[in-house]
Biotite code that builds the C-alpha atoms (Angstrom):
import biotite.structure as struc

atoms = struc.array([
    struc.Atom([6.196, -44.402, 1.958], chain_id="A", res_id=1, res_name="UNK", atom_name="CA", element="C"),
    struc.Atom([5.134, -43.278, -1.952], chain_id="A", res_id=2, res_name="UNK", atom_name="CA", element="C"),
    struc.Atom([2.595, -40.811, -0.256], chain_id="A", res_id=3, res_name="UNK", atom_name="CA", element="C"),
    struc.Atom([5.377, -39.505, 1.754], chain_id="A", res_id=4, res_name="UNK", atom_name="CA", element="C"),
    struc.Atom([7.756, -39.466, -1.486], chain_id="A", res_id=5, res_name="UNK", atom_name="CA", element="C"),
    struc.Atom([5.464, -37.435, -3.645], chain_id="A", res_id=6, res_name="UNK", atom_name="CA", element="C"),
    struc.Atom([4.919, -34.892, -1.044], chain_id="A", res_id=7, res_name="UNK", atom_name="CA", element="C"),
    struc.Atom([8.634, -34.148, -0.767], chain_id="A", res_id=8, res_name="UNK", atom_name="CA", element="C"),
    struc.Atom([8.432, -33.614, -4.202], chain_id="A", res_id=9, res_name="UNK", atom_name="CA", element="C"),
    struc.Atom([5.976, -30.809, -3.800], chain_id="A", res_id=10, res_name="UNK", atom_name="CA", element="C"),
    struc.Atom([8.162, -28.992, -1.508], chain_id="A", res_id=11, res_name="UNK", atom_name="CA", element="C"),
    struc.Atom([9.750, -25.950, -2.951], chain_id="A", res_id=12, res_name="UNK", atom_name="CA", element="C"),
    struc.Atom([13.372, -25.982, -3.915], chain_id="A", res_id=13, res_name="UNK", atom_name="CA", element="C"),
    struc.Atom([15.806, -23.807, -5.180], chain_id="A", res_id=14, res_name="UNK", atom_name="CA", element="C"),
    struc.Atom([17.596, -23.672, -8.760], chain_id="A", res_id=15, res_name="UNK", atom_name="CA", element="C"),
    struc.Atom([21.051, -21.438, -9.552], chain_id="A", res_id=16, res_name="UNK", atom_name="CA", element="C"),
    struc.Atom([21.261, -19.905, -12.601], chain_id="A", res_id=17, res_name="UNK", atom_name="CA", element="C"),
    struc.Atom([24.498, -17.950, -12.152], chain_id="A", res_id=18, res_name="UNK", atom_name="CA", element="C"),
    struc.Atom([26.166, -16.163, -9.508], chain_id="A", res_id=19, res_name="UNK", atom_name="CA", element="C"),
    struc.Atom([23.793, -14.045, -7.949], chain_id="A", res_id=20, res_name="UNK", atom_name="CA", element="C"),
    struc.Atom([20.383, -15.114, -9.987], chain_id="A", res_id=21, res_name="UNK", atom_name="CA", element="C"),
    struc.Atom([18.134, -17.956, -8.516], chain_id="A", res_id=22, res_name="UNK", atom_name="CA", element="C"),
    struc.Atom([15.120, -19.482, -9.130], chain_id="A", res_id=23, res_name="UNK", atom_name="CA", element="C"),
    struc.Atom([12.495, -20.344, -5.551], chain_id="A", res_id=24, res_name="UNK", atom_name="CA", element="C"),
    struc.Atom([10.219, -23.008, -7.017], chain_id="A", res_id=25, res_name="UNK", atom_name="CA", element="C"),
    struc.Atom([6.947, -22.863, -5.314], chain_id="A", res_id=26, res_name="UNK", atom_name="CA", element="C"),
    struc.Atom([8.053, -20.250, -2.975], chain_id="A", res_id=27, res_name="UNK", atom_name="CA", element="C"),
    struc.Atom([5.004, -18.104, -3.340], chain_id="A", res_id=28, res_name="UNK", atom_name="CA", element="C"),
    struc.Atom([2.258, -20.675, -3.445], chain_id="A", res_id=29, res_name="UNK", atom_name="CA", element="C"),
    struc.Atom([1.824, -21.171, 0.094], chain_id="A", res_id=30, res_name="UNK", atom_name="CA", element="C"),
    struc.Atom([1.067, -17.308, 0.128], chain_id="A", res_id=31, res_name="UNK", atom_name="CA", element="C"),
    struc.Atom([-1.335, -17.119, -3.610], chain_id="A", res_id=32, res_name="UNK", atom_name="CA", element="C"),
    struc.Atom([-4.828, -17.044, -1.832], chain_id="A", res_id=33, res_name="UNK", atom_name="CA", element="C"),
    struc.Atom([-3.615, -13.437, 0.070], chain_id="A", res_id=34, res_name="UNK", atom_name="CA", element="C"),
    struc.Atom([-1.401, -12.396, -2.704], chain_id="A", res_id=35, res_name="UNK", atom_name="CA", element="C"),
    struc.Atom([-4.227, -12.348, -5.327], chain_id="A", res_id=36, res_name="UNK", atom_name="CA", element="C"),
    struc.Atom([-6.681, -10.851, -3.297], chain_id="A", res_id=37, res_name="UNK", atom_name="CA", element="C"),
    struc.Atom([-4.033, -7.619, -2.362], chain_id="A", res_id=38, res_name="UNK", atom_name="CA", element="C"),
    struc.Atom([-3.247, -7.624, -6.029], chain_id="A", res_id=39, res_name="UNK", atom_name="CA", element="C"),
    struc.Atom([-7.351, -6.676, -6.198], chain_id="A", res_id=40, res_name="UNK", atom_name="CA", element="C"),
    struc.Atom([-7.233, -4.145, -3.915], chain_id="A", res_id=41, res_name="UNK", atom_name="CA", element="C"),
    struc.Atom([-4.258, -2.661, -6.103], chain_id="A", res_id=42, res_name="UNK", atom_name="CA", element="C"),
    struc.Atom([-6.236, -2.812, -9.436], chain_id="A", res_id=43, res_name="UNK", atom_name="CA", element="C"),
    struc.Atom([-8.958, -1.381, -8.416], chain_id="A", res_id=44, res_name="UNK", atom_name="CA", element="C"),
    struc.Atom([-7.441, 2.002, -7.054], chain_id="A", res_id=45, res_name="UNK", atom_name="CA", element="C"),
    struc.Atom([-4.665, 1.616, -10.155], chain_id="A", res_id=46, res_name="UNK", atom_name="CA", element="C"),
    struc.Atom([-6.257, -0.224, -12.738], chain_id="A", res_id=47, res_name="UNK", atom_name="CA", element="C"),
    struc.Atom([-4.404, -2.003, -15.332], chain_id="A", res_id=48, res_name="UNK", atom_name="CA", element="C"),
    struc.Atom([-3.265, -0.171, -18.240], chain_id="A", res_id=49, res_name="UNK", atom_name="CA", element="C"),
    struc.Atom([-1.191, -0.787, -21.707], chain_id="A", res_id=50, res_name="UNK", atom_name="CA", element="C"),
    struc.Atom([1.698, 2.277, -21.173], chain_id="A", res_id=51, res_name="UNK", atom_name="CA", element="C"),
    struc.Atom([3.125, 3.759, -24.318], chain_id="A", res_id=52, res_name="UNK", atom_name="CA", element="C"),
    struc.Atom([7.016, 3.334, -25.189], chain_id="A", res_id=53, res_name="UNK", atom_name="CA", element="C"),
    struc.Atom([9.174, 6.412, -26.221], chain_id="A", res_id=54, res_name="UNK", atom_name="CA", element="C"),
    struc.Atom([8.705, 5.029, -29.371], chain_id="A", res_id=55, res_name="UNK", atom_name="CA", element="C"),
    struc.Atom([4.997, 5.228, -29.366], chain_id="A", res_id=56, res_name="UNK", atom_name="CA", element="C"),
    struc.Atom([3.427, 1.535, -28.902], chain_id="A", res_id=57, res_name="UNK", atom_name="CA", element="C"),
    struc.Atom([1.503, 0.088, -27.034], chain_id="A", res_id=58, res_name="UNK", atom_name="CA", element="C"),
    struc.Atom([3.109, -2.373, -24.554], chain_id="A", res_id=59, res_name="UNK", atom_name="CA", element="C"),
    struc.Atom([1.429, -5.953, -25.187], chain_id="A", res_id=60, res_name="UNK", atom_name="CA", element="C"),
    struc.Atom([1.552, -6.473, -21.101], chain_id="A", res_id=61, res_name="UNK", atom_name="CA", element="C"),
    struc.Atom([-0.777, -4.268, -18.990], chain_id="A", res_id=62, res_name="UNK", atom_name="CA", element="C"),
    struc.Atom([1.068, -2.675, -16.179], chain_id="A", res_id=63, res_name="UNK", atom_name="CA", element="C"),
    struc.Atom([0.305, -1.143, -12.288], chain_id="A", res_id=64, res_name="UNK", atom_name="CA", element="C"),
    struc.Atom([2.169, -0.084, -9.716], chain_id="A", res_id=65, res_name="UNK", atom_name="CA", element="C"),
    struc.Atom([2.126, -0.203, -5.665], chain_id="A", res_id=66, res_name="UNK", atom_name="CA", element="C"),
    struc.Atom([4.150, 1.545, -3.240], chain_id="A", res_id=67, res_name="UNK", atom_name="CA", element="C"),
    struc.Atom([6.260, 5.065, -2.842], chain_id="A", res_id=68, res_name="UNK", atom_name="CA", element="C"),
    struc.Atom([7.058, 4.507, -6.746], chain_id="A", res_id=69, res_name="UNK", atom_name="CA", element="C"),
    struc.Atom([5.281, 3.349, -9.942], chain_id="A", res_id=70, res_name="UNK", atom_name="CA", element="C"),
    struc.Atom([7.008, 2.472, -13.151], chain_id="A", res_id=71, res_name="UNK", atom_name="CA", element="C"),
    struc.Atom([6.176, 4.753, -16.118], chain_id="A", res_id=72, res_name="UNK", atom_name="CA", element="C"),
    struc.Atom([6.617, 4.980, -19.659], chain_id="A", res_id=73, res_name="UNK", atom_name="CA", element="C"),
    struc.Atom([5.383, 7.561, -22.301], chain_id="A", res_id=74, res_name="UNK", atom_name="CA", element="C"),
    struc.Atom([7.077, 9.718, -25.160], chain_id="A", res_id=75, res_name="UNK", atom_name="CA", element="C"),
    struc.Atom([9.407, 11.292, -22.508], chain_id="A", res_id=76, res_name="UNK", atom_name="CA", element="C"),
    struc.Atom([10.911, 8.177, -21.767], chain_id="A", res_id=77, res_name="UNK", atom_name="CA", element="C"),
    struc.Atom([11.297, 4.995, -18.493], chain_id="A", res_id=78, res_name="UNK", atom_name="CA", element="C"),
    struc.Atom([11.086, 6.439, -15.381], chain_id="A", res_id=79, res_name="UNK", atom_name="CA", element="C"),
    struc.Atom([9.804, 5.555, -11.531], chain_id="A", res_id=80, res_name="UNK", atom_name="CA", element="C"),
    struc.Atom([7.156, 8.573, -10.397], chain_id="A", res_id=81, res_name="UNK", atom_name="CA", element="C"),
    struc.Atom([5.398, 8.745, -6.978], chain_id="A", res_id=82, res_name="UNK", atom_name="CA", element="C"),
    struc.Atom([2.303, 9.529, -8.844], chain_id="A", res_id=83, res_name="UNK", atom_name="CA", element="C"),
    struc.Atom([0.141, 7.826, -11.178], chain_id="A", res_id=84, res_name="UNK", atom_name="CA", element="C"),
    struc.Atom([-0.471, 9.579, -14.496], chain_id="A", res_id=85, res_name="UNK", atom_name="CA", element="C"),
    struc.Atom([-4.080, 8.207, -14.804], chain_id="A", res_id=86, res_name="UNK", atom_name="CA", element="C"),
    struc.Atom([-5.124, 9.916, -11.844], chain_id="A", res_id=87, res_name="UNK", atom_name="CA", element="C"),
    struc.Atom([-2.516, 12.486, -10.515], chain_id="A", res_id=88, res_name="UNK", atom_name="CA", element="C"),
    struc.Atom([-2.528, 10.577, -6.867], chain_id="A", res_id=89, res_name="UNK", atom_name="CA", element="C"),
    struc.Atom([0.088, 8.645, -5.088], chain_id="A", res_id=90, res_name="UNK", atom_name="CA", element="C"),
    struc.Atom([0.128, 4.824, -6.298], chain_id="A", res_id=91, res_name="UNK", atom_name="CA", element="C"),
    struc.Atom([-1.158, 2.417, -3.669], chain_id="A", res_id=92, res_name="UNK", atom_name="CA", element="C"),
    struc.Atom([0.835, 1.512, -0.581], chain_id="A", res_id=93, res_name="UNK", atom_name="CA", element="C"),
    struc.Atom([2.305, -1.803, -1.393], chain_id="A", res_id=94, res_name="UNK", atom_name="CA", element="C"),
    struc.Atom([0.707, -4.389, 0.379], chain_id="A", res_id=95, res_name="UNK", atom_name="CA", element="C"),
    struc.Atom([1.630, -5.925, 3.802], chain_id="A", res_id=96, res_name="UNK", atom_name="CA", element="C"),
    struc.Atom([1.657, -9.466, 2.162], chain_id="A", res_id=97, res_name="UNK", atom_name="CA", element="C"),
    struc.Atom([4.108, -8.044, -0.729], chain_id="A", res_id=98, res_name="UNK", atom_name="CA", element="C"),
    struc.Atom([6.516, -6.660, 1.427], chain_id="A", res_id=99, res_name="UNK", atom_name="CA", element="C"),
    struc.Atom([6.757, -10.146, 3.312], chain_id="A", res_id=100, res_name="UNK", atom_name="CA", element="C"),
    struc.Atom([7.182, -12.433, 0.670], chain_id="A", res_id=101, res_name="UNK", atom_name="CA", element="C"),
    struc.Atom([9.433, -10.066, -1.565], chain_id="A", res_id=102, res_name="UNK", atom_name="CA", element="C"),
    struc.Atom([11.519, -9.768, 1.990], chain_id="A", res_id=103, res_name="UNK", atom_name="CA", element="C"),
    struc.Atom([11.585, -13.663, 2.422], chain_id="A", res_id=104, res_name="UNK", atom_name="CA", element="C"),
    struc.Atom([12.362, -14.667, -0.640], chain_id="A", res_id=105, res_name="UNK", atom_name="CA", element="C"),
    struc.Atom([15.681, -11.979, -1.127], chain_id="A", res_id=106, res_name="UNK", atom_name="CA", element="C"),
    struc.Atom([16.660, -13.133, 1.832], chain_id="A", res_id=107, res_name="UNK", atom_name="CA", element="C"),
    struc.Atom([16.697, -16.753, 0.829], chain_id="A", res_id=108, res_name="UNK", atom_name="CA", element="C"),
    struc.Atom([18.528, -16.189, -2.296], chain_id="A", res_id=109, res_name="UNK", atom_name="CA", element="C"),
    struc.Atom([20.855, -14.679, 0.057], chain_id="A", res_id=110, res_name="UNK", atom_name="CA", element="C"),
    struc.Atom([20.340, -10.546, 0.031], chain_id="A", res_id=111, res_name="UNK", atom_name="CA", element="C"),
    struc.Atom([19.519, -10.091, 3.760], chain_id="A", res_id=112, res_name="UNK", atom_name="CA", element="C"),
    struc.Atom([17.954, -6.688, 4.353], chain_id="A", res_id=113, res_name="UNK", atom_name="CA", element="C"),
    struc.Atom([15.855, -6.196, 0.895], chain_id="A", res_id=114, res_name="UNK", atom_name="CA", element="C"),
    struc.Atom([13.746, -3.444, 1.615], chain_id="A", res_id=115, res_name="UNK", atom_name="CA", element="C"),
    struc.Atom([11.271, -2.509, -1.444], chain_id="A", res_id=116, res_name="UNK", atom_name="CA", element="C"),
    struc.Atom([9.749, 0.749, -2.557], chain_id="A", res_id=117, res_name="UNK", atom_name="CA", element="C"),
    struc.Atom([8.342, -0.052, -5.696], chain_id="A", res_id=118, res_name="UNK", atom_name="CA", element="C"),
    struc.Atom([6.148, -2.887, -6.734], chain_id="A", res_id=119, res_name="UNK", atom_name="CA", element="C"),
    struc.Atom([5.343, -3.119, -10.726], chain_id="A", res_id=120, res_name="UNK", atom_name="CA", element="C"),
    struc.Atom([2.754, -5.191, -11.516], chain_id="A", res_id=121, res_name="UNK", atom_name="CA", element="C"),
    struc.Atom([2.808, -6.755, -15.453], chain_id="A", res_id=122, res_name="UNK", atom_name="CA", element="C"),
    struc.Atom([-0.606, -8.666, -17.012], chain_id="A", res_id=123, res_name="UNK", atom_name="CA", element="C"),
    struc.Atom([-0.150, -11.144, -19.571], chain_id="A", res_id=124, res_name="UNK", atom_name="CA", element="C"),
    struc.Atom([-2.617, -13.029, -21.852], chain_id="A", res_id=125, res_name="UNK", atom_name="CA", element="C"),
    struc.Atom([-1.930, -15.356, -24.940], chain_id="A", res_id=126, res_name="UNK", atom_name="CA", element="C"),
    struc.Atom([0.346, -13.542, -27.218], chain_id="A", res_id=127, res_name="UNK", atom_name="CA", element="C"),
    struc.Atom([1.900, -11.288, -24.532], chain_id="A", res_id=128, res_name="UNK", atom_name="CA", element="C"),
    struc.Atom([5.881, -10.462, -24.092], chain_id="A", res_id=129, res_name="UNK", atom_name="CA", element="C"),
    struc.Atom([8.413, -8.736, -22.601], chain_id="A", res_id=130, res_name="UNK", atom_name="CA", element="C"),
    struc.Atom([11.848, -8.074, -25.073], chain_id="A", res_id=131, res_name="UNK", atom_name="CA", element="C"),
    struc.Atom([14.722, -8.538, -23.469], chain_id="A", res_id=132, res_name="UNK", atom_name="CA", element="C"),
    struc.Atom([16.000, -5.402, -21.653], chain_id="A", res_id=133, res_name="UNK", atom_name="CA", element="C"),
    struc.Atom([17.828, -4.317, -18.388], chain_id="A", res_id=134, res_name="UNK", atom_name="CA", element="C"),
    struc.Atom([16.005, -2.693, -14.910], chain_id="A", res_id=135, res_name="UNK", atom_name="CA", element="C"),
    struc.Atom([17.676, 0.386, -15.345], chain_id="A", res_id=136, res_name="UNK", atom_name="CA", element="C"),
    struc.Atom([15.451, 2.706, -13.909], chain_id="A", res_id=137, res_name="UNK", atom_name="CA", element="C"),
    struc.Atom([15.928, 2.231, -10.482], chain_id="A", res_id=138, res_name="UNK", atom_name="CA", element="C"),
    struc.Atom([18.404, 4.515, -8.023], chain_id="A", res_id=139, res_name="UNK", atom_name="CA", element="C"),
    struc.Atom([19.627, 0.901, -6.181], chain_id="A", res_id=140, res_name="UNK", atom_name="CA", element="C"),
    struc.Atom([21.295, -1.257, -8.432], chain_id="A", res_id=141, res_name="UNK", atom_name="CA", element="C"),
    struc.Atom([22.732, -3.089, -5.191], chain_id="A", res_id=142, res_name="UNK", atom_name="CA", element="C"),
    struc.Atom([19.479, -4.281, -4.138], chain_id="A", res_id=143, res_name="UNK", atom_name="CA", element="C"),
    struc.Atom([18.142, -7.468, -5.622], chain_id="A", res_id=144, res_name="UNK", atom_name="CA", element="C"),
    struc.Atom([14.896, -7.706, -8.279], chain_id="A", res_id=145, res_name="UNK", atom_name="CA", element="C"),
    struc.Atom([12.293, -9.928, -6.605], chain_id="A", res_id=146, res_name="UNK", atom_name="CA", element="C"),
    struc.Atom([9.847, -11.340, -9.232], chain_id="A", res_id=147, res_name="UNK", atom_name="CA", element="C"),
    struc.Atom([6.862, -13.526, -8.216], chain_id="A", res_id=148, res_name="UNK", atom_name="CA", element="C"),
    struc.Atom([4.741, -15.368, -10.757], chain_id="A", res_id=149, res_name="UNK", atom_name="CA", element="C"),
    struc.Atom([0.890, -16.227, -10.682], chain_id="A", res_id=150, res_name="UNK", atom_name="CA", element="C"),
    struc.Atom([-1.335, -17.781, -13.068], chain_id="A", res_id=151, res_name="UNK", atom_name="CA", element="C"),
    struc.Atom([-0.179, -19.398, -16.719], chain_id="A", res_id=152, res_name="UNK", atom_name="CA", element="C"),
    struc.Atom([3.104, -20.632, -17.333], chain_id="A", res_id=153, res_name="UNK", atom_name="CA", element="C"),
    struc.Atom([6.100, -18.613, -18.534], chain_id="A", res_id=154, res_name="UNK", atom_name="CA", element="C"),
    struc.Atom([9.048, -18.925, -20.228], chain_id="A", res_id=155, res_name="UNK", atom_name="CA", element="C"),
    struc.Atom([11.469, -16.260, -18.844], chain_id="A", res_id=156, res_name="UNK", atom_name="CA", element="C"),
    struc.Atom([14.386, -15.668, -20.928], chain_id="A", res_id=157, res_name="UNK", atom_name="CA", element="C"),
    struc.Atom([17.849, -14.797, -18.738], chain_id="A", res_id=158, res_name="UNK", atom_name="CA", element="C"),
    struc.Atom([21.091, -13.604, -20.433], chain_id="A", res_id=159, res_name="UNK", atom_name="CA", element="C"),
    struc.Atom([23.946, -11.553, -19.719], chain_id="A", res_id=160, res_name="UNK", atom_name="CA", element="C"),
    struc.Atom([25.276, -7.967, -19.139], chain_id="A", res_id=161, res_name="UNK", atom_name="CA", element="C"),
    struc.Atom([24.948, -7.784, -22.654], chain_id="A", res_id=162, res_name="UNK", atom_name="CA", element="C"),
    struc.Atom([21.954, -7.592, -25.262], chain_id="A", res_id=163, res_name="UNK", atom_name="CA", element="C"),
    struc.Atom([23.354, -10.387, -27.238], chain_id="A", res_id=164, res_name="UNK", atom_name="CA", element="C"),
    struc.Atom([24.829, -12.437, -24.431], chain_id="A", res_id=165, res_name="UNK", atom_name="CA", element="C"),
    struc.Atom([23.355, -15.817, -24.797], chain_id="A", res_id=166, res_name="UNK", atom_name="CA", element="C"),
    struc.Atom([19.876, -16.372, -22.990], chain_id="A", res_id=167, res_name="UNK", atom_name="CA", element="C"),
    struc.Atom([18.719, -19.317, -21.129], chain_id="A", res_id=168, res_name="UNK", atom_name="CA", element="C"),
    struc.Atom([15.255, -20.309, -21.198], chain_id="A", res_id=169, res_name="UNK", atom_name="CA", element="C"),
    struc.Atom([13.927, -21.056, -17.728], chain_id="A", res_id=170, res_name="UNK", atom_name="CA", element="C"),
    struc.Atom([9.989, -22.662, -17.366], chain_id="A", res_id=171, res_name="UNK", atom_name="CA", element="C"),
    struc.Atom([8.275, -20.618, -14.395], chain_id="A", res_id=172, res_name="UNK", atom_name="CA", element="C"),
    struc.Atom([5.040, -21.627, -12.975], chain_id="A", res_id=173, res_name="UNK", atom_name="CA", element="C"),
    struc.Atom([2.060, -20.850, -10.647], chain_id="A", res_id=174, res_name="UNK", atom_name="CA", element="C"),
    struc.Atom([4.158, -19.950, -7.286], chain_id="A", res_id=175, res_name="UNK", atom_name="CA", element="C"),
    struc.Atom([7.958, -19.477, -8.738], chain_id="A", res_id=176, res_name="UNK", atom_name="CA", element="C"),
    struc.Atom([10.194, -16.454, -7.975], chain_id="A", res_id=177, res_name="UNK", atom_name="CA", element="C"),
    struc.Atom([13.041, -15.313, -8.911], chain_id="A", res_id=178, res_name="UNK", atom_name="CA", element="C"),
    struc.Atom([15.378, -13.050, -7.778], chain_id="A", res_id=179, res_name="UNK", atom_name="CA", element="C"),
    struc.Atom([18.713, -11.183, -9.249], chain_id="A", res_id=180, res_name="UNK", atom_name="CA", element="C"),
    struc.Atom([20.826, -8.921, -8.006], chain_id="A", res_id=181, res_name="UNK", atom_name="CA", element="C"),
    struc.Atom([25.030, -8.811, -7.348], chain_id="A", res_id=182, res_name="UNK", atom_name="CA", element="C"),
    struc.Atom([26.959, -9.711, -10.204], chain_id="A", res_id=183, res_name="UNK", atom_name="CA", element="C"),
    struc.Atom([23.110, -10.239, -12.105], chain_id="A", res_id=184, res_name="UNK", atom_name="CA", element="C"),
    struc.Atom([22.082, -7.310, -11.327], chain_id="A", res_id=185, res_name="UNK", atom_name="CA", element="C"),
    struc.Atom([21.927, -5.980, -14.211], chain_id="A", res_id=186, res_name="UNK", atom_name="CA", element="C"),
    struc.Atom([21.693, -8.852, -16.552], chain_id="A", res_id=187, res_name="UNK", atom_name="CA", element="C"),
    struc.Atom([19.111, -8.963, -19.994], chain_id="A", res_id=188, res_name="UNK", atom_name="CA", element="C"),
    struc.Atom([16.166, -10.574, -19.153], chain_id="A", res_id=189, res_name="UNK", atom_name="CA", element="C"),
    struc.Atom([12.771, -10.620, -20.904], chain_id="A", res_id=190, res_name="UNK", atom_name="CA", element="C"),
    struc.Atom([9.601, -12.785, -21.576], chain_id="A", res_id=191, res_name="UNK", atom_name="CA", element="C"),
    struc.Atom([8.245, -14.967, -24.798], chain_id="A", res_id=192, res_name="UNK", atom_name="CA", element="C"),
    struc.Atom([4.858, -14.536, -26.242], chain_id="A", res_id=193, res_name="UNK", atom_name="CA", element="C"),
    struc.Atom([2.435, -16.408, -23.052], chain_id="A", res_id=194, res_name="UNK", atom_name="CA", element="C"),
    struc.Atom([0.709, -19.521, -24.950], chain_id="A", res_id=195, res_name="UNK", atom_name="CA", element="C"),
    struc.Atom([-2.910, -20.088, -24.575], chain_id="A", res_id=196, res_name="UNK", atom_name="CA", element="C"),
    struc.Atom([-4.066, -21.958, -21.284], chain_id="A", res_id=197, res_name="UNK", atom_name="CA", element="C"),
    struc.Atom([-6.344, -21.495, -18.570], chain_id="A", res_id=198, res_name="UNK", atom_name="CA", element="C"),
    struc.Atom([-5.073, -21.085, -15.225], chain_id="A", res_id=199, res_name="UNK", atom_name="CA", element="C"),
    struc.Atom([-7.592, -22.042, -12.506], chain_id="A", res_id=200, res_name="UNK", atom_name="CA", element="C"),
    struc.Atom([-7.081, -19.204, -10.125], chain_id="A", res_id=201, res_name="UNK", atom_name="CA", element="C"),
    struc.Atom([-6.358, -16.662, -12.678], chain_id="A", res_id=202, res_name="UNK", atom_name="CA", element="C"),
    struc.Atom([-8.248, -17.839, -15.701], chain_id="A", res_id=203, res_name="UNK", atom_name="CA", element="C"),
    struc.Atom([-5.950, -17.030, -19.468], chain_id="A", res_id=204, res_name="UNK", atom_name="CA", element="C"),
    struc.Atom([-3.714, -14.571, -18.079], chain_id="A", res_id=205, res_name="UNK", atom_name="CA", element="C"),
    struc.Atom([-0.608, -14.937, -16.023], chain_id="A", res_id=206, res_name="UNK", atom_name="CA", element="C"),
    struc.Atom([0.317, -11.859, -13.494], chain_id="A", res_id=207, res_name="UNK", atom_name="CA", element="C"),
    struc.Atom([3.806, -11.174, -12.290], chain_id="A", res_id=208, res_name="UNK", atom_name="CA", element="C"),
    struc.Atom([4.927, -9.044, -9.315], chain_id="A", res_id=209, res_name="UNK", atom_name="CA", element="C"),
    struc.Atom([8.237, -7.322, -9.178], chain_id="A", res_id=210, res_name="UNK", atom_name="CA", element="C"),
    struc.Atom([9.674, -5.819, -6.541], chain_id="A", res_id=211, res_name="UNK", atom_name="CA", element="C"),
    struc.Atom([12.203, -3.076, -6.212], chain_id="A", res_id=212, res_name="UNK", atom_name="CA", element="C"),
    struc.Atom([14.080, -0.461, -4.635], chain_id="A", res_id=213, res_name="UNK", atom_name="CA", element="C"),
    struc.Atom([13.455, 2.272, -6.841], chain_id="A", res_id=214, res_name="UNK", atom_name="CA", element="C"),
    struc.Atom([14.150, 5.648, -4.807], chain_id="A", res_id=215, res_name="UNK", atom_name="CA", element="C"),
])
């Protein structure tokens, strides 16, 4: 009976955090062995890189792309492109594996018929955010944002439609994904600084797929 208890407890569940944003606990662990090893095959034809903002920094999280579209940024501004800068050449196809899971898990936060073009890939290590912005960039806003995370924990900060909206701060782990679209669409969200750890997959990093429809 307690063995049975504690592995209901590992089963993943779902948790609401407004109309139209949810959080999949777990959903993506039963998929992390194949996930990670596609994510190699997507580094090593679009390595990791720290893009520039208009403003002329350097991001603190490395970025790659997969699929018809890859996120850029440089002096000209945010935009999707079908090529990669670094190399001139179309951005990887986005994985079989990708496609599934970012497919599944829409569809269980209730946007049937997610179909992704774009799959932006962000690196953290210790010390590593994301400010709080909008996904702007994309053509769809009425398909969902699928976002998958691997590695060291998170704390991903979720607010409103706008900038100074209140934020919640919501714990994601090895296997979580969240997804926001509808009415959330095109809520603030962002990332605070990763804290040192050592994941045993992915060592002192954490890696975090989103999925889009960009075109």
């Amino acid at each position: 009976m307690t063995e049975d208890l504690f592995e209901d407890q590992r089963l993943p569940w779902q948790e609401a955090l407004c109309p139209g944003a949810l959080v999949l606990r777990g959903y993506a662990l039963p998929h992390d062995a194949a996930l990670l090893a596609a994510l190699d095959t997507v580094a090593a034809a679009a390595p990791f890189r720290h893009m520039v903002t208009p403003g002329g920094y350097h991001m603190s999280v490395a970025t790659t792309s997969c699929g018809s579209y890859g996120w850029v940024s440089d002096h000209t501004g945010y935009r999707y492109d079908r090529l990669d800068p670094a190399t001139g050449t179309p951005w990887p196809p986005l994985p079989p594996v990708f496609i599934q899971l970012a497919q599944d898990a829409a569809a269980s936060a209730g946007f049937e018929g997610f179909v992704p073009d774009a799959g932006l890939i962000n690196r953290y290590v210790p010390g590593a955010r994301l400010s709080l912005h909008q996904d702007r960039d994309e053509h769809d806003f009425g398909a969902p944002i699928v976002s998958v995370s691997l590695g060291l924990p998170a704390v991903f900060l979720f607010g409103g439609p706008r900038r100074t909206d209140k934020t919640v701060r919501v714990p994601l782990v090895h296997g979580d994904v969240v997804v926001w679209g509808g009415p959330a669409r095109l809520y603030y969200h962002g990332v605070l600084p990763l804290k040192d750890g050592c994941h045993p997959l992915l060592g002192e990093q954490r890696i975090n797929l989103t999925f889009r429809k960009a075109g």
